[in-house]
C-alpha positions as CSV (number, residue, x, y, z in Angstrom):
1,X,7.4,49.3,31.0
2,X,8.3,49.8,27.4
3,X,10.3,47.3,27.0
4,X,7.7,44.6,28.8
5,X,5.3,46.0,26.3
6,X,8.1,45.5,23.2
7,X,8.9,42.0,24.4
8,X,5.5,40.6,24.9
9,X,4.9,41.6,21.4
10,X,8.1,40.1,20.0
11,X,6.9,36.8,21.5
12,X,3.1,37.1,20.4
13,X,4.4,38.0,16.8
14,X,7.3,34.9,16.9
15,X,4.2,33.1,18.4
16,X,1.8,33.9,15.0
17,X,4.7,32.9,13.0
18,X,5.5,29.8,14.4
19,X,1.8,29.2,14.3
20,X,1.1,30.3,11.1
21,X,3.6,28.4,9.6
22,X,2.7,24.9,11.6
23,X,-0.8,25.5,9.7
24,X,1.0,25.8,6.6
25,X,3.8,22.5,7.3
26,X,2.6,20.7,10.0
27,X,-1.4,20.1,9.2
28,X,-3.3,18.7,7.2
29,X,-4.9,21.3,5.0
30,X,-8.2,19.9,4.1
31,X,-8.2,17.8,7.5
32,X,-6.4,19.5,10.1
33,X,-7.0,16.8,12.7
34,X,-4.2,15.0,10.8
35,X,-0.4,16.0,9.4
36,X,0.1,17.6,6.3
37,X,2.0,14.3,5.4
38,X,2.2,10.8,6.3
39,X,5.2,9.4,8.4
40,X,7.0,6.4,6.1
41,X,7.9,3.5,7.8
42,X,11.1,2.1,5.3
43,X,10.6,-1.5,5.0
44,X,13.8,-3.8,4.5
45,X,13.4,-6.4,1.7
46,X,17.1,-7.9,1.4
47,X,16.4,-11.7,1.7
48,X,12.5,-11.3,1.0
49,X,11.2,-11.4,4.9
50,X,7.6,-12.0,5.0
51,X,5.9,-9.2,7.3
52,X,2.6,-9.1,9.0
53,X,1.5,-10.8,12.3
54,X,-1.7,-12.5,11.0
55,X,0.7,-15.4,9.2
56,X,4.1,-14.1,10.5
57,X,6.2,-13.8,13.4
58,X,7.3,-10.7,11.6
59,X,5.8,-7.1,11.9
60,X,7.3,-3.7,9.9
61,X,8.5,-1.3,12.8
62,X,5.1,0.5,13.5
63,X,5.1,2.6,16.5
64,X,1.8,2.0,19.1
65,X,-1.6,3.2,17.7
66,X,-0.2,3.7,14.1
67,X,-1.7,1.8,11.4
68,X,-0.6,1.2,7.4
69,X,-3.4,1.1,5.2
70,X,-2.9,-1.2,2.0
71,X,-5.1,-1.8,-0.6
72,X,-5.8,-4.7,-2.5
73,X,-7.0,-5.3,-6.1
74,X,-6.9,-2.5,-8.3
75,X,-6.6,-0.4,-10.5
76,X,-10.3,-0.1,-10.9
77,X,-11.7,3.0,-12.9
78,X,-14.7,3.5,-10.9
79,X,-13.4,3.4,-7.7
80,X,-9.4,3.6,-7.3
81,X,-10.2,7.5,-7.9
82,X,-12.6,8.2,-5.4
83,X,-10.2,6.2,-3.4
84,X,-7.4,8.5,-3.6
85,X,-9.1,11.5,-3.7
86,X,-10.1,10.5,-0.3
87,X,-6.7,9.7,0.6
88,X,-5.6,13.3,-0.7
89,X,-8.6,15.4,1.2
90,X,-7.0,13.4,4.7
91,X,-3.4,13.5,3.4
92,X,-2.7,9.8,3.8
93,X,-0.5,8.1,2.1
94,X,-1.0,4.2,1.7
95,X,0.2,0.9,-0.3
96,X,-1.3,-0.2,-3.2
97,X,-1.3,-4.0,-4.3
98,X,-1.7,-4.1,-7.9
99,X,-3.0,-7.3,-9.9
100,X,-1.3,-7.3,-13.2
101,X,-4.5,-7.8,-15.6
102,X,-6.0,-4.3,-14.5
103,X,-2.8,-2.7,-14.6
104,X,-2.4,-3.6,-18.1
105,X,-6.1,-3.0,-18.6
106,X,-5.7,0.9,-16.5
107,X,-1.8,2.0,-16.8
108,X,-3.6,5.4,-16.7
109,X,-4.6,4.7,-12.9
110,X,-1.4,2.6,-12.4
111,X,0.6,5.9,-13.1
112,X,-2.3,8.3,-11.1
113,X,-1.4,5.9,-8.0
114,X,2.5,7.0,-8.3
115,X,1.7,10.4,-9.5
116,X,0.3,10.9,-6.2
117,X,2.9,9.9,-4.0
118,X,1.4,6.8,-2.8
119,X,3.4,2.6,-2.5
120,X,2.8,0.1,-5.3
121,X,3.8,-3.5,-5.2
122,X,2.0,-6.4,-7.1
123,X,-0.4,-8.9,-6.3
124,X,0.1,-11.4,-9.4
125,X,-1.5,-11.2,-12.6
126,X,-5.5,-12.7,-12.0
127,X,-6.1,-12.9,-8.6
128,X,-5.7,-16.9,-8.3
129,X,-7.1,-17.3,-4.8
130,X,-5.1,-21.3,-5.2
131,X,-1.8,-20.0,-6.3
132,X,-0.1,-22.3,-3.5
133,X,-1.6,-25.4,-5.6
134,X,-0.2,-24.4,-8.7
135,X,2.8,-26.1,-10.2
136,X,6.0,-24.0,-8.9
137,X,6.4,-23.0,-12.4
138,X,3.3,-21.5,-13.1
139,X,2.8,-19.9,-9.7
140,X,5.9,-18.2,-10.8
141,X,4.9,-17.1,-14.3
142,X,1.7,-15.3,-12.3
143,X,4.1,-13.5,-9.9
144,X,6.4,-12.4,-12.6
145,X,3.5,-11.4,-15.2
146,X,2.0,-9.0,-12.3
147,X,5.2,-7.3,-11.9
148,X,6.0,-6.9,-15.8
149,X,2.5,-5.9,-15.8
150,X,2.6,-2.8,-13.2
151,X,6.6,-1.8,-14.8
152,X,4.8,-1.5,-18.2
153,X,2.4,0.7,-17.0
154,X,5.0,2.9,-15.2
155,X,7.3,2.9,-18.1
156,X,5.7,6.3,-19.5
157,X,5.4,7.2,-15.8
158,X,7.5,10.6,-15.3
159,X,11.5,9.9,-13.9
160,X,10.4,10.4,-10.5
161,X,7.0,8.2,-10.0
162,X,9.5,5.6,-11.1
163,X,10.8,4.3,-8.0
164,X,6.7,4.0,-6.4
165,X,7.0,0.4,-7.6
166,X,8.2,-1.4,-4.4
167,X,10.0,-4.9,-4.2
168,X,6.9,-6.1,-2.3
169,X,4.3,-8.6,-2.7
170,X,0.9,-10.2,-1.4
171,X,-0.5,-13.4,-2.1
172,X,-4.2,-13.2,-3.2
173,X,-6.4,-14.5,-0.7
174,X,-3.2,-14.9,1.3
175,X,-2.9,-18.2,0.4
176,X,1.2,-18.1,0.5
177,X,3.6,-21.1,0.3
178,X,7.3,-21.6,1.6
179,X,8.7,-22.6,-1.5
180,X,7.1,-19.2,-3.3
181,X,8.1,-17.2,-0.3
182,X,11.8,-18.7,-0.3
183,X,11.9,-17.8,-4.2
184,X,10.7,-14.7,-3.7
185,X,13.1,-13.9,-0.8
186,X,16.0,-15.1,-3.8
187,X,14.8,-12.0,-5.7
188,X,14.6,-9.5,-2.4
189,X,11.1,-9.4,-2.7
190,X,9.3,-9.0,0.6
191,X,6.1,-10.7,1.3
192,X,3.1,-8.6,3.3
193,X,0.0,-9.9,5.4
194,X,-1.0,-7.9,7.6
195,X,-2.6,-7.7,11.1
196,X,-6.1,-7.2,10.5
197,X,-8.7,-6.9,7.7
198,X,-12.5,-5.4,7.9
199,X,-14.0,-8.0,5.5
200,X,-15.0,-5.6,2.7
201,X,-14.8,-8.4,0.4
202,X,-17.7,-9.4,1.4
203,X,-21.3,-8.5,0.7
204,X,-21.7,-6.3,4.2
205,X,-22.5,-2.3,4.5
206,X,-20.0,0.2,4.4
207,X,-21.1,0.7,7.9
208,X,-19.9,-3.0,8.8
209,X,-17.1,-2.4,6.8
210,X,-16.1,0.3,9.2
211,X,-17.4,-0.9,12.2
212,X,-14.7,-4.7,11.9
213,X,-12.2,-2.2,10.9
214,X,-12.4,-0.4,14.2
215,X,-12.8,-3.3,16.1
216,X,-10.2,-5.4,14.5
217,X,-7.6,-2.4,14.5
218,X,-8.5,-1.6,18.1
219,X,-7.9,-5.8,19.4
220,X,-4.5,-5.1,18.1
221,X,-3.2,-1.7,18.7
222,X,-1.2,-1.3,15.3
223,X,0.0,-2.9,12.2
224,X,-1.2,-3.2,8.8
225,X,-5.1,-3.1,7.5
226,X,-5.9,-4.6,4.2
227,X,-8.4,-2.8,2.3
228,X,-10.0,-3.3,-1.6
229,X,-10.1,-0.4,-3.9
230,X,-12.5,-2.8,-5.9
231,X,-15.2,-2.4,-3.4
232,X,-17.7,1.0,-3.4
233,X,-18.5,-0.3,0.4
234,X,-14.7,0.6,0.9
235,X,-14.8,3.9,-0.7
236,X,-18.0,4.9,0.9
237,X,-16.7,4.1,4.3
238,X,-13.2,5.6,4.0
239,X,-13.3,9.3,4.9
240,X,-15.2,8.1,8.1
241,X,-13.0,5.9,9.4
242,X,-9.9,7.8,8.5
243,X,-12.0,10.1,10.6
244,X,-12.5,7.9,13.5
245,X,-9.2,6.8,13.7
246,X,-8.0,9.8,14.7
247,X,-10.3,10.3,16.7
248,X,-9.4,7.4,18.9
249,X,-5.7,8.9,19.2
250,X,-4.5,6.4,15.7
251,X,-2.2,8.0,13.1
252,X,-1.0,6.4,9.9
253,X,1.8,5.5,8.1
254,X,3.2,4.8,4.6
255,X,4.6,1.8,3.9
256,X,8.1,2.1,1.5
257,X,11.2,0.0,0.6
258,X,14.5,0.9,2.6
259,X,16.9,2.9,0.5
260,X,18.2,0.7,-2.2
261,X,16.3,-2.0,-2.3
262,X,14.7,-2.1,-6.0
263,X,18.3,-2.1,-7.3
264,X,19.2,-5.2,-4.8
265,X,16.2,-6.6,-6.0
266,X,17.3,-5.7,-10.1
267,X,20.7,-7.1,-9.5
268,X,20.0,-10.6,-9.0
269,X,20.1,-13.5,-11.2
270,X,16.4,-13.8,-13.1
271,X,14.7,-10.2,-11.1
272,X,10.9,-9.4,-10.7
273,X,11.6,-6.2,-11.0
274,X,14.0,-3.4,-12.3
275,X,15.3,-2.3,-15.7
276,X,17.1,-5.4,-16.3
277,X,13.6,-6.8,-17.0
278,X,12.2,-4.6,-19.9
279,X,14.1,-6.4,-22.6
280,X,12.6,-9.9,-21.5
281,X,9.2,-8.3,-20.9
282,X,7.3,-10.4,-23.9
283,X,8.9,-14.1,-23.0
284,X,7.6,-13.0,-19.3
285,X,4.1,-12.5,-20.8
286,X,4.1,-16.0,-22.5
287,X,1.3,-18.1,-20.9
288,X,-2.6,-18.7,-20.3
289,X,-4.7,-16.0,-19.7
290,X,-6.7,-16.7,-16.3
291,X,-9.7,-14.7,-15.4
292,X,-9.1,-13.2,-12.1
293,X,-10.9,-14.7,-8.5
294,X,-11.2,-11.3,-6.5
295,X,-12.4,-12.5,-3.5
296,X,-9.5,-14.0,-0.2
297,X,-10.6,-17.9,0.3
298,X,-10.9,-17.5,4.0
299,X,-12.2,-13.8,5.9
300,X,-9.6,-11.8,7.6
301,X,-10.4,-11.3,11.1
């Protein structure tokens, strides 16, 4: 009888344990509906494939009901803060696509982005909705001047936020072209669209805002959501449909490079991105200053 009575209590006290320490690992400690951290989905970006099924026969390797936020836009000092302080009180982790201006303008929130574990890649310089009618030459000079832009700002970033700028870019308004995709493949830079947006770009409710999230995410079943961390309709929404989505059985996921891949993208002839481009960085800033066009030409479904 003893011994029942020792053994039921070895289990019940192995039982605590393992619970106690699942609350401590396994969830989320301001939000325990979700994990403590985010699952990373490690994109390749050897060749520069263009990912997201809106544009693309291509999709990163999201598993069913699991859903990358990205956000567009930023850094923007009044709300790329509240953004990621709502990220950290769910313990999400997400993909930020940086256009070069404001990350010149805010290195301070270029570096808080990295600092806190999230994705950065680059969205060009200012925002040119008509990149793809551009000359080949200047399109370029946009590409290249975001990405010199968001390195500059991580250059005084400490050794290990480093590597959060990712060989991956989205054209604004995602308004691509073959010829800019096939140069940016040259350079092992991946391309992102995504599967759905939620039309926060325009001048809707936080409520809508939600509301075509939900809807859009839930006529697909996973994939990537763009997002603006320009818009206060974005921020308001955000803790309630990070909510919501897990309510409905969705989790998330962090988008990343594979293993590697910023020095495949460093080594090539004439990079975007890597080390080998500090020393060039003033010739790469050479050119006219364009106000940026925040707003996509056409609404994502």
């Amino acid at each position: 009888m003893k011994l029942g009575l020792i053994a039921v209590a070895i289990v019940a006290a192995l039982s605590c344990t393992a619970g106690s320490a699942l609350a401590a690992t396994g969830a989320c400690q301001t939000d325990p509906a979700g994990p403590a951290e985010t699952p990373v989905v490690f994109v390749p970006t050897e060749g520069g494939p263009a990912y997201g099924g809106m544009q693309y026969p291509r999709a990163v390797g999201l598993g069913p009901k699991q859903v990358a936020l990205t956000f567009d836009d930023g850094p923007d000092p009044e709300t790329t803060r509240r953004v990621l302080d709502i990220l950290d009180r769910h313990c999400v982790k997400a993909a930020f696509f940086m256009v070069g201006i404001y990350a010149e303008r805010h290195p301070d929130i270029v570096r808080e982005v990295a600092a806190r574990g999230h994705t950065i890649g680059t969205h060009t310089w200012s925002h040119p909705n008509n990149l793809r009618h551009f000359s080949l030459t200047q399109a370029q000079r946009e590409i290249r001047r975001g990405f010199t832009a968001v390195e500059a700002a991580l250059a005084r970033a400490p050794e290990e936020d480093l590597d959060r700028l990712a060989p991956f870019f989205r054209f604004p308004g995602l308004n691509d072209s073959k010829a800019l995709i096939e140069w940016l493949g040259e350079r092992n830079v991946a391309t992102f669209s995504c599967e759905f947006g939620a039309d926060d770009w325009k001048s809707i409710s936080s409520a809508q805002v939600r509301i075509r999230a939900l809807s859009n995410i839930a006529s697909v079943g996973r994939g990537v959501l763009i997002l603006h961390d320009t818009k206060p309709r974005t921020a308001d929404m955000l803790s309630d449909f990070i909510v919501a989505m897990r309510q409905q059985g969705y989790s998330f996921a962090q988008l990343a490079p594979q293993a590697g891949a910023g020095e495949l993208a460093a080594a090539v002839r004439d990079p975007l991105i890597g080390p080998v481009r500090r020393a060039d960085a003033a010739s790469a800033l050479i050119g006219t200053i364009i106000e940026p066009s925040l707003e996509p030409a056409s609404a994502l479904r």
